[in-house]
N, C-alpha and C positions, 0 to 999 in steps of 0.2 A: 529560598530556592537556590539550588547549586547547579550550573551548567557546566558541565566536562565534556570532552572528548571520551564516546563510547571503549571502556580498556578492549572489549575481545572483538565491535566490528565495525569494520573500518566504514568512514563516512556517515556516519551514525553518532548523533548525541543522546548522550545518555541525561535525563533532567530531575532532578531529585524534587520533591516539594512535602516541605513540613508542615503541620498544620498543627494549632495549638491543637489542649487532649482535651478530649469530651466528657462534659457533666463537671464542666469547672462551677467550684458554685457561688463563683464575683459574678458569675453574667446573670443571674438570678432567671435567665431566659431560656427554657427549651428549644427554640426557635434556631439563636445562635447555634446552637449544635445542629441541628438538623441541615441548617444551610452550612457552614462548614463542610459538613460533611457531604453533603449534595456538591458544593464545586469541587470539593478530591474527586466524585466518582466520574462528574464533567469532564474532569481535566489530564484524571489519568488513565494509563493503559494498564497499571497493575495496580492494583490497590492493598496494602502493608495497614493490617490491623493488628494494633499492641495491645495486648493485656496482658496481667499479673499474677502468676498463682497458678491457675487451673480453667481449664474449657467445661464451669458447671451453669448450670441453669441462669445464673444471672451475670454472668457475663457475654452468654445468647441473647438473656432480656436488653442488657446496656445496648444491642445495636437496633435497638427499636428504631432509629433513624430508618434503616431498611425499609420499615413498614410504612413510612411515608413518602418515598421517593416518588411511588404517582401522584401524590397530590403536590410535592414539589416541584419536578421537570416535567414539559410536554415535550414530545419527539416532533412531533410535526403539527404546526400552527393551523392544518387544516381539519384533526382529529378530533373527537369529541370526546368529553373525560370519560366515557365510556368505553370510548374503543381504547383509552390510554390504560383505565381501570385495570385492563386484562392482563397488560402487562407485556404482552408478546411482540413489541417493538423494543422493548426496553432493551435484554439482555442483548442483544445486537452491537450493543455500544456502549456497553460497561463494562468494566477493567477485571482482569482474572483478580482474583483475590486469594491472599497470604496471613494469614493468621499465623501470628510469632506468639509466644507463648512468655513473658519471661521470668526466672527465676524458679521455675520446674522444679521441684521434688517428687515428682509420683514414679510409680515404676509404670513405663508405659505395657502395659499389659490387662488381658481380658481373660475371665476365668482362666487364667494362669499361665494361657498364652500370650506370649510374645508380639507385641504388634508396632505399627510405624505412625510416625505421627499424621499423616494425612487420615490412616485410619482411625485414629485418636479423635480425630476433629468429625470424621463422617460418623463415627459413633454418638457424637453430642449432637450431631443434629438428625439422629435418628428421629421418625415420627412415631409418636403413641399411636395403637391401634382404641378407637373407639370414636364416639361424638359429642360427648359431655363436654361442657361449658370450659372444664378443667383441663380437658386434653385437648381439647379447641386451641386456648390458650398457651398451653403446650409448644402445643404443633405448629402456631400461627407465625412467630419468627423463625424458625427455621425454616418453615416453606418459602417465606419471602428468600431467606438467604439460600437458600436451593434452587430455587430460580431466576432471581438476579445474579445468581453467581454462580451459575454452571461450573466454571475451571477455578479451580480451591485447592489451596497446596497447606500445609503446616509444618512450623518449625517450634518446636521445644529446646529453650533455652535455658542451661542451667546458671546459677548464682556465675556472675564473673569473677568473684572473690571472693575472699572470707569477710565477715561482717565488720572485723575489725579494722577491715581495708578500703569499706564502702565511702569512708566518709573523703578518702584523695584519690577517689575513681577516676576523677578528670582529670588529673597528673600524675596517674601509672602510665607507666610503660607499657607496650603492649605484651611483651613476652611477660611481664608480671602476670598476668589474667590466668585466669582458669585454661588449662590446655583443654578442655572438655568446650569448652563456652569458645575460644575459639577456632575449633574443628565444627562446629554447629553453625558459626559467623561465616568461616570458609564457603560451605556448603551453601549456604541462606544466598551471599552474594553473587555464588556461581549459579546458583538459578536465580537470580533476578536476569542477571547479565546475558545467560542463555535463553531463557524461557519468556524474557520481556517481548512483548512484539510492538510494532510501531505505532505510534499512536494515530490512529485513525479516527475520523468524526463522520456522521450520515453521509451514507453514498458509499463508504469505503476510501476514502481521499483522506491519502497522508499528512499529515504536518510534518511539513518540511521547513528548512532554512536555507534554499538552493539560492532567494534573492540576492545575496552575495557570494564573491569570490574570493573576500577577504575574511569578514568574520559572520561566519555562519551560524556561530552560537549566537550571536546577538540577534542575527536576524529572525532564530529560531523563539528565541525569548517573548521577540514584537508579533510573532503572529501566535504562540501563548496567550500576547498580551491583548490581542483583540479580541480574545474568546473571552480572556477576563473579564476585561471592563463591560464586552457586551453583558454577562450575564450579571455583572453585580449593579452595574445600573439596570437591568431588570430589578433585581431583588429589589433594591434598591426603593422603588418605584412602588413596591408590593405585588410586583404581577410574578409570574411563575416564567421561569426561562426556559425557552423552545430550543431544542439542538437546530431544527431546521431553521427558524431566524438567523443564530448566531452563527453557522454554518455560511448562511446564506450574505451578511455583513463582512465577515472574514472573509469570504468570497471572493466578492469586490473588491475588494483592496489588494488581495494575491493577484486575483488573475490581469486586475491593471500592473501591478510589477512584474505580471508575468509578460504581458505585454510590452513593457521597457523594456528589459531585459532578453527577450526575442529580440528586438530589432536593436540591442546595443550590440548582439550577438552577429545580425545580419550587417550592421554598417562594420563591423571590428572585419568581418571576414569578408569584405569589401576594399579594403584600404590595400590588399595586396594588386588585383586588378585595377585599381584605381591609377597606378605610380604608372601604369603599363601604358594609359591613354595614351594615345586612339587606339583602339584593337577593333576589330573584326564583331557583327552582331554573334556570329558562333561561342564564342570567347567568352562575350561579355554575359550573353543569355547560359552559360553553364556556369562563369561562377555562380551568378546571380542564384541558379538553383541550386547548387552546392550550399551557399549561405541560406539559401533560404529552409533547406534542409535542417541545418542545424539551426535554425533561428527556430523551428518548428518545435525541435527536440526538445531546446530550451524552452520554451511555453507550454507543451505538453507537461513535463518533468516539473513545472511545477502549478498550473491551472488546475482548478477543481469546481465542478458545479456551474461550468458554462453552459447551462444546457442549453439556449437558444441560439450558441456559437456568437453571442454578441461581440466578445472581446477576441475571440478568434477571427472574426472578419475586421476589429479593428487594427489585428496585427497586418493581419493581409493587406490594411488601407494604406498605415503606417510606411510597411513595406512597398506598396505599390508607389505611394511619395517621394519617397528614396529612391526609387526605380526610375520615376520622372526628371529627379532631379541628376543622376547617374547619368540618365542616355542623353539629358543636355549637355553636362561636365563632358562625354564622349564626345557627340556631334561640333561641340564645340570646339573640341580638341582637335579633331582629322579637320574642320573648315579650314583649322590655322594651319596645321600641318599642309594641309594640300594647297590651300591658298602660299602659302610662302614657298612649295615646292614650285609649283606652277610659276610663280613668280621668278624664281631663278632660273630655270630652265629657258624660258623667255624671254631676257634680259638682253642677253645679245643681238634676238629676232628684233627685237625694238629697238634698239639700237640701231641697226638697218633700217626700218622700217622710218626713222627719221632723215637716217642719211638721205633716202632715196633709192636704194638699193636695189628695191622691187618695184621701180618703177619704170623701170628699162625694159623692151621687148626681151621678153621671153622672161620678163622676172617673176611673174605668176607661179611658173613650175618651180623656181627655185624657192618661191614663199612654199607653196605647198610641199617639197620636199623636208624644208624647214621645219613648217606645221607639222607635219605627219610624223616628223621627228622625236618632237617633243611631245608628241603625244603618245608614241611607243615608251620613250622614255618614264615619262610618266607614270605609265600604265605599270612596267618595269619594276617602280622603285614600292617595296614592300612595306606593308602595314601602315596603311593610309588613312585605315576606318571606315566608317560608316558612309562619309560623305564623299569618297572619293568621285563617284559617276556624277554626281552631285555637282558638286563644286567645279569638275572639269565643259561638263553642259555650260555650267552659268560661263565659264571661261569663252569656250567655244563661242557662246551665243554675243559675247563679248566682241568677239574678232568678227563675226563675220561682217560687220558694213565695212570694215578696213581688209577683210578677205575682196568682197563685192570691189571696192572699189580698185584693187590693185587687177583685178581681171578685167573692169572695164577700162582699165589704162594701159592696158598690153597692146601694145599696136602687132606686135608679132601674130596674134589670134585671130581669126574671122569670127565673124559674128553667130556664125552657126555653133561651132566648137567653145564660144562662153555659152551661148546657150547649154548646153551637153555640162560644161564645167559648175552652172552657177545649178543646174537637177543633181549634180554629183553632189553638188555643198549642202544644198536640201537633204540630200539623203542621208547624208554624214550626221548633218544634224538629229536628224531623227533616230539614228541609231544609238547616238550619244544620247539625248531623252528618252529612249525606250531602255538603255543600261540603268537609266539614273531612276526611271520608273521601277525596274526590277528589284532594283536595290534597295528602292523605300519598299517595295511590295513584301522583297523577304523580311525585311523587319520587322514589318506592319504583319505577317503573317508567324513570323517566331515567337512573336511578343503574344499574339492569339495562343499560341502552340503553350506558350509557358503559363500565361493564365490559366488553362484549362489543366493543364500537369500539376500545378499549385494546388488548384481548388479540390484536385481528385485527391491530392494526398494530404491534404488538410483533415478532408471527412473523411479518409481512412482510418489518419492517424487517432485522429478524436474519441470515432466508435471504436475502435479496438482498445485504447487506453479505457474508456469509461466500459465499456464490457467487462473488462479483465477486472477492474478494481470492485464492480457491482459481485460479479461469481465470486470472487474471493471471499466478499464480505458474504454472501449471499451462503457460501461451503461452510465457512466458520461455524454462523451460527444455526446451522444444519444439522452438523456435527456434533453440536453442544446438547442442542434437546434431544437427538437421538439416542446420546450416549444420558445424558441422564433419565430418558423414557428407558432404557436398557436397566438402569441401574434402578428404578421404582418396581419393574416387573419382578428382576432378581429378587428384591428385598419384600414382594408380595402385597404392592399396594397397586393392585389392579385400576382402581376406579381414579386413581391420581393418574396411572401410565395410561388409561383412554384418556383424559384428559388432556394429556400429553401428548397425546397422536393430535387429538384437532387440534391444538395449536402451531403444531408441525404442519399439518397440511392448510391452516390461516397462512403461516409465514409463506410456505409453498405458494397459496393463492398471492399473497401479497406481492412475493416477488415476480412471478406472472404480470401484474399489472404494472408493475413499476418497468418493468421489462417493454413492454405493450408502450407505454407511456415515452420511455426513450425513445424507443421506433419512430415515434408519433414525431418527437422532435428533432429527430435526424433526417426522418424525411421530411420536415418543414426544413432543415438547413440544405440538403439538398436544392428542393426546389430553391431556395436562396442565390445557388452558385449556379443554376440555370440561369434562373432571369438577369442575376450578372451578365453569365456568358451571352445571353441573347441578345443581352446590350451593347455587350465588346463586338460582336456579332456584325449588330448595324453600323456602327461606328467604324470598322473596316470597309462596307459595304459605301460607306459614304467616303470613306477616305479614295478608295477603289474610285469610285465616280466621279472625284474629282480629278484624280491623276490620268482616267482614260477623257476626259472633258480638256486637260492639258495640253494631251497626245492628237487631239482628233482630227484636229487641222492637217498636223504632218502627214496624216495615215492616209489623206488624200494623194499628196508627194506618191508612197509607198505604189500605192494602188497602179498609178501610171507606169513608175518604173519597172514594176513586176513582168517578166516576158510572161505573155500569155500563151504560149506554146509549149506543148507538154519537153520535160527534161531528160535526157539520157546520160546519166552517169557511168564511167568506165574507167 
C-alpha cells in the first residue's frame, strides 16, 4: 500500500493497494482468490483489473470471482441471502472498474471500423441472444460484471519495449519505454486521478483522515485499518463480512475521535477568552458559541453513522463540562477581582473607622458620604464580571452592623431621623440583592438561551449533513442503473431492461424506507433535546425559587416604603 498526497486535489489522499495476482497455483485454493479479491472490491473506490493479451472469453471466465461476491459479502446483517441474492444493494458500494489490457497487439477495430477501448471491452461483454445451457453460460459472467459494475472504463496497453529489453524493464529509464505505452500510462493515470471518487462505505460516509492536524495520511491508513482487520477477522472466523457491521465498528471509533477532537477544538478556541477573565456573561456566552460552532463543524466533518445522536450528545456533555468548569475559572476570577477592588477602595474608610472618625456627632453623614462613595466608585471601575453585584451585596451586608452601629452612636440625630436612616439602609440593601439577583438571573437565563441555540444547531447540522450524504449516495447509484437499463434497451434486450426497471424502482422503494427510518431517528433525537430542555427548564425554575425565597424578606421593606399615592412626572 502507498499513501500520497492526492497530485491534482487538494486535501485529498490518494491510496494505492496491490494485491497479489489471481489463480496463483502455490495457493492450491480457489477460496484465497476469491477473498482477495472481495477485500479490493471492500476496500476500494476503483478497482484496476490486469490481464494479458486480449479481452477473449477466458479472461471474462478468470473473473469468476464476480460470480460469488453474494455469497461472500452481506450489505447489511439484517438481510436475508435472498434479498442479498438479487444483488440490488450491492452495486451502491462497489468501486468503478478499469480493465487495463496489457501488451496489446490487435487493431482495435470492428467490421473495419475504427473503435475505443471502452467499446473494446462493452463488446466482450456483449450478451448472447438465446437460453441454451451454452449461452446461459456465456452470458452468466458478464451479466454479473454488468451489474456489479455499472461505471467501466478500458485501457489498452502496448509492449513497453522490445523483447530484447524486457528482461532490465526494472532499470529502464523511463524515456526508454515505448512512447506509445507511455501516452497510454499518461492517459490511464489522468483518469484515475480525475475520475477516482472518494471512497465512501454504507450510508454514503466518507473515509476521511481529518483526526489529525499533523499527519493525516496516517490517520487515514488507521481507519483503512479498522475496515481491515474487521473484515479479515471475519473471514477469518469463516463467517461472511457485512459492510453494515464493519461500517458500524469503524463508527465507533471515528465518531469517539470525532468527539475528542470537537472538544480539543472547542477548549483550543477557548484559551483566547480565557486570559481575558473576568469578562461579562455576554462575552463569555458568545465565545462559548463561536467555539462551539466550530467544535460542531469539526465532529460533523468527520462523524458517520451516529444515528441515535449518541456521540453527539456526548460532545454536547463533554462541552457542557468545560462550560462548568469555565463559568467557575470566571466567577472565580471577578470574586477575586471585585473582592480586592472593594478592598482598596475601602482601606482608608477602615482606617477611620478604627480611628473613631465616625463616631463623632454628625459622623454618620460623613460614613455614608464615604460609603456611597466607594460604592459609585466601584460600580465605575469596568470589567468586573459576573460577580460584581454579587460580591458588593456580600460586602454591603458586611458593613451594615458597623453602618447600624455608627447611627446609633451619633448623638447629633434624633431618634426619629435613625429611624428614617436605618428604612433608608434596609432599602439600599435590598436594592443591592435585587442587582445581585438580576445578575445571577441573566446568567441563569443566557445559559438557557445558549443550550437551547446549541441543541437547535446540533439537530440541524446532523440532518442536513446525513441527508446530503444519503442523496448523493442515493443519485449515484440511480444514475448507474438507469444509464445501464438505457444501454440494455439500446442494445435490445428487453426482458433484461424490465428487469432493470424493478430493481430501480426496489432501490427507489428502499431508499424511501431508509429515508422514513432516519425521520424516525431524528425525531427520537429531537424529543431527546426536549426532555433535556425541559430539565434545564425546571432547574431554572428552582434556581428562580430560590433567589425570590432570598429576596422575600426584604420585599416586605420595599412594600412600606413604596408611596402609595398615585405619581405625577414632569
Amino acid at each position: 500500500m502507498w499513501c500520497v498526497p492526492h497530485p491534482e486535489k487538494t486535501d485529498h489522499t490518494l491510496v494505492l493497494l496491490d494485491t497479489e495476482g489471481l489463480g496463483d497455483v502455490e495457493k492450491g485454493d480457489s477460496k484465497n482468490d476469491a477473498w482477495i479479491f472481495s477485500l479490493a472490491i471492500l476496500l476500494s473506490s476503483t478497482l484496476v483489473y490486469n490481464s494479458q493479451g486480449t479481452i477473449n472469453n477466458d479472461a471474462v471466465e478468470k473473473l469468476q470471482y464476480v460470480n460469488e461476491l453474494t455469497e461472500m459479502i452481506k450489505v447489511k446483517s439484517s438481510t436475508d441471502d435472498k434479498e442479498e441474492g438479487e444483488g440490488t444493494q450491492f452495486m451502491q458500494f462497489f468501486p468503478n472498474f478499469v480493465w487495463t489490457v496489457r501488451d496489446f497487439t490487435l487493431q482495435l477495430e470492428i467490421d473495419g471500423r475504427e473503435i475505443t477501448p471502452d467499446q473494446y471491452l462493452e463488446n466482450s461483454l456483449q450478451l448472447k441472444k438465446g437460453t441454451s445451457k451454452k449461452i446461459n453460460d456465456y452470458n452468466f459472467p458478464r451479466e454479473c460484471i454488468r451489474n456489479f459494475f455499472p461505471s467501466r472504463k478500458c485501457f489498452v496497453f502496448p509492449s513497453p519495449t522490445t523483447p530484447d529489453n524486457m528482461q532490465r524493464l526494472d532499470s529502464m529509464d523511463e524515456a526508454e519505454l515505448s512512447e506509445r505505452f507511455r501516452e497510454v500510462a499518461d492517459t490511464f493515470c489522468r483518469f484515475i486521478f480525475q475520475e477516482s471518487r472518494t471512497k465512501t462505505v454504507i450510508g454514503g460516509h466518507t473515509l476521511t483522515g481529518e483526526m489529525a492536524h499533523v499527519f493525516p495520511h496516517t490517520c487515514l491508513i488507521a481507519v483503512l485499518g479498522h475496515l481491515v482487520t474487521t473484515y479479515v477477522e471475519t473471514i477469518a472466523k469463516g463467517n461472511v463480512p457485512c459492510l453494515e457491521n464493519a461500517v458500524l465498528a469503524m463508527a465507533k471509533i471515528e465518531n469517539q475521535a470525532a468527539v475528542d477532537e470537537g472538544l480539543a477544538v472547542y477548549q483550543e478556541g477557548m484559551e483566547d477568552v480565557k486570559a481575558l477573565f473576568p469578562v461579562d456573561i455576554n462575552q463569555l456566552s458568545e465565545n462559548q458559541l463561536c467555539s462551539e460552532a466550530q467544535a460542531r463543524q469539526a465532529f460533523m466533518k468527520r462523524s458517520f453513522k451516529d444515528e441515535n445522536g449518541e456521540f453527539l450528545k456526548a460532545l454536547a456533555e463533554a462541552i457542557g463540562n468545560h462550560n462548568v468548569n469555565l463559568f467557575k475559572q470566571n466567577k472565580d476570577a471577578s470574586e477575586k477581582k471585585c473582592k480586592a477592588l472593594l478592598e482598596n477602595l475601602s482601606a482608608l474608610m477602615d482606617q477611620w473607622v478604627k480611628k473613631g472618625t465616625y463616631t463623632t456627632p454628625g459622623g454618620y453623614e460623613l460614613y455614608c458620604n464615604h460609603h456611597d462613595n466607594i460604592v459609585a466608585q466601584y460600580r465605575a471601575e469596568p470589567n468586573k464580571g459576573v460577580r460584581a453585584e454579587e460580591v458588593l451585596e456580600q460586602f454591603l451586608k458586611g458593613k451594615s452592623a458597623e453602618s447600624n452601629s455608627i447611627l446609633q452612636a451619633d448623638k447629633k440625630m434624633t431618634e426619629k431621623e435613625k429611624e428614617i436612616q436605618a428604612e433608608k439602609m434596609k432599602t439600599a440593601e435590598l436594592e443591592h440583592e435585587k442587582a445581585a439577583f438580576k445578575e445571577q438571573q441573566a446568567e441563569m437565563e443566557r445559559t438557557i438561551e445558549n443550550n437551547r441555540i446549541r441543541q437547535e444547531k446540533y439537530l440541524k447540522e446532523k440532518m442536513e449533513k446525513e441527508k446530503k450524504q444519503e442523496q448523493q449516495e442515493f443519485n449515484r447509484t440511480l444514475d448507474r442503473r438507469m444509464q445501464e437499463q438505457k444501454d440494455l434497451l439500446e442494445k435490445g434486450h428487453k426482458e433484461k431492461a424490465e428487469l432493470m426497471r424493478q430493481e430501480i424502482l426496489e432501490i427507489k422503494k428502499n431508499n424511501q424506507l431508509e429515508r422514513e427510518a432516519n425521520a424516525q431517528n431524528q425525531k427520537a433525537l429531537q424529543e431527546l433535546f426536549k426532555q433535556q430542555a425541559e430539565g434545564q427548564s425546571r432547574e431554572r425554575e428552582m434556581f428562580m425559587r430560590d433567589l425570590n425565597n432570598r429576596s422575600q424578606a426584604p420585599a416586605q421593606v420595599v412594600e412600606r416604603l413604596v408611596p402609595q399615592q398615585p405619581c405625577i412626572l414632569m
